[in-house]
C-alpha positions in Angstrom: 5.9 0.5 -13.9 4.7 0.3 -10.2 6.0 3.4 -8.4 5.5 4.9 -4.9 4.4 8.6 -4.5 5.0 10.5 -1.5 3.2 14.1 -1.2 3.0 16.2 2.0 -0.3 17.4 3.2 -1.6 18.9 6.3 2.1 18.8 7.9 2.3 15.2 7.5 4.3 13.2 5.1 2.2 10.2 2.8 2.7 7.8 -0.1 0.9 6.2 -2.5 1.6 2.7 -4.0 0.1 3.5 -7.9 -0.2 0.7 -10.3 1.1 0.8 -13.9 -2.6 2.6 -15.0 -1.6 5.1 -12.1 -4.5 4.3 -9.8 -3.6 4.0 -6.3 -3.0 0.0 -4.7 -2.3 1.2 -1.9 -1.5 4.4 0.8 0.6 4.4 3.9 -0.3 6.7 7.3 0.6 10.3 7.8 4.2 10.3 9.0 6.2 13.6 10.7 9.0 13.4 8.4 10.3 12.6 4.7 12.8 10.2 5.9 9.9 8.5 7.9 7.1 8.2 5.6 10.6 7.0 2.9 11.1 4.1 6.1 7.6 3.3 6.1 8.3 2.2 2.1 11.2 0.2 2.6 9.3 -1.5 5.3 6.1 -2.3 2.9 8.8 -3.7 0.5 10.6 -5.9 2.9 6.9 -7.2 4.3 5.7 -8.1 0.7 4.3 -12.1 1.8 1.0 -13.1 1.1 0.4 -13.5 4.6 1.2 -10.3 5.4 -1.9 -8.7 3.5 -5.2 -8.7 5.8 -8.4 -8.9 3.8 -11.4 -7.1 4.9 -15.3 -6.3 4.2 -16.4 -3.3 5.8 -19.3 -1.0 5.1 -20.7 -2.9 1.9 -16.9 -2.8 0.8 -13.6 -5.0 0.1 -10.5 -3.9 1.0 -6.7 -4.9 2.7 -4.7 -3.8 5.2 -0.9 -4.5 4.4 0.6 -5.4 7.9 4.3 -5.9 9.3 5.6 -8.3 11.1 5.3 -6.7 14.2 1.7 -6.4 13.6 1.4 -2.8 12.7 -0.9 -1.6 9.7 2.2 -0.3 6.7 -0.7 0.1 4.1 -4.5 0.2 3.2 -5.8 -0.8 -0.3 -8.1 1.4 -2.3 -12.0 0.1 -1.9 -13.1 -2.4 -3.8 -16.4 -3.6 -4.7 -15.9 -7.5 -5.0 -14.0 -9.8 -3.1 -12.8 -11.4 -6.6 -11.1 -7.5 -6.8 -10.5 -7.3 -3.1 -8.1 -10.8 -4.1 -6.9 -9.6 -7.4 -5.0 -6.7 -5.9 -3.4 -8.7 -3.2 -2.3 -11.0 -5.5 -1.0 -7.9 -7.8 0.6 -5.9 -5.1 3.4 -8.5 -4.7 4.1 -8.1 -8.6 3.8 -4.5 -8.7 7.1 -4.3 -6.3 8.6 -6.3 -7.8 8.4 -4.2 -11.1 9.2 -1.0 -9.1 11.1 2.0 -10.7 11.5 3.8 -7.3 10.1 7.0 -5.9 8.2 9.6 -7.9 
């Protein structure tokens, strides 16, 4: 199952979206506190549209930014190296939530 990850380094609170395979979908920003950065998760759940995910192509790489409503960047995908896999975890990340078993 999908689960989220959050670790602490440099002072700052972070999690990771990782797939079943435990690779990481996606990562959030550096937040002050626990109970942030835990905010920050309920907020990628509750913005889980399609048209919330903004694709990208940057540096000879593919990649998404997960966005709320209110415009602000809640995630960034891993790199990917086609647009085909760019799409393919968009598409997933949806799914993955959706088969979530909570915080690690």
């Amino acid at each position: 199952m999908a689960t989220f990850q959050i670790f602490q380094s440099s002072g700052q609170y972070w999690y990771y979206l990782r797939a079943d395979n435990g690779e990481i979908v996606q990562s959030g920003e550096g937040y002050t506190s626990k109970a942030s950065c835990e905010n920050g998760i309920q907020s990628v759940k509750a913005n889980c549209q399609p048209h919330r995910f903004e694709s990208f192509f940057e540096s000879g790489q593919y990649g998404f930014n997960h966005v709320a409503a209110n415009g602000e960047i809640i995630g960034r995908s891993e790199k990917y190296t086609t647009a085909q896999s760019r799409d393919n975890g968009i598409c997933s990340t949806p799914q993955k939530l959706d088969r979530l078993s909570g915080l690690a």
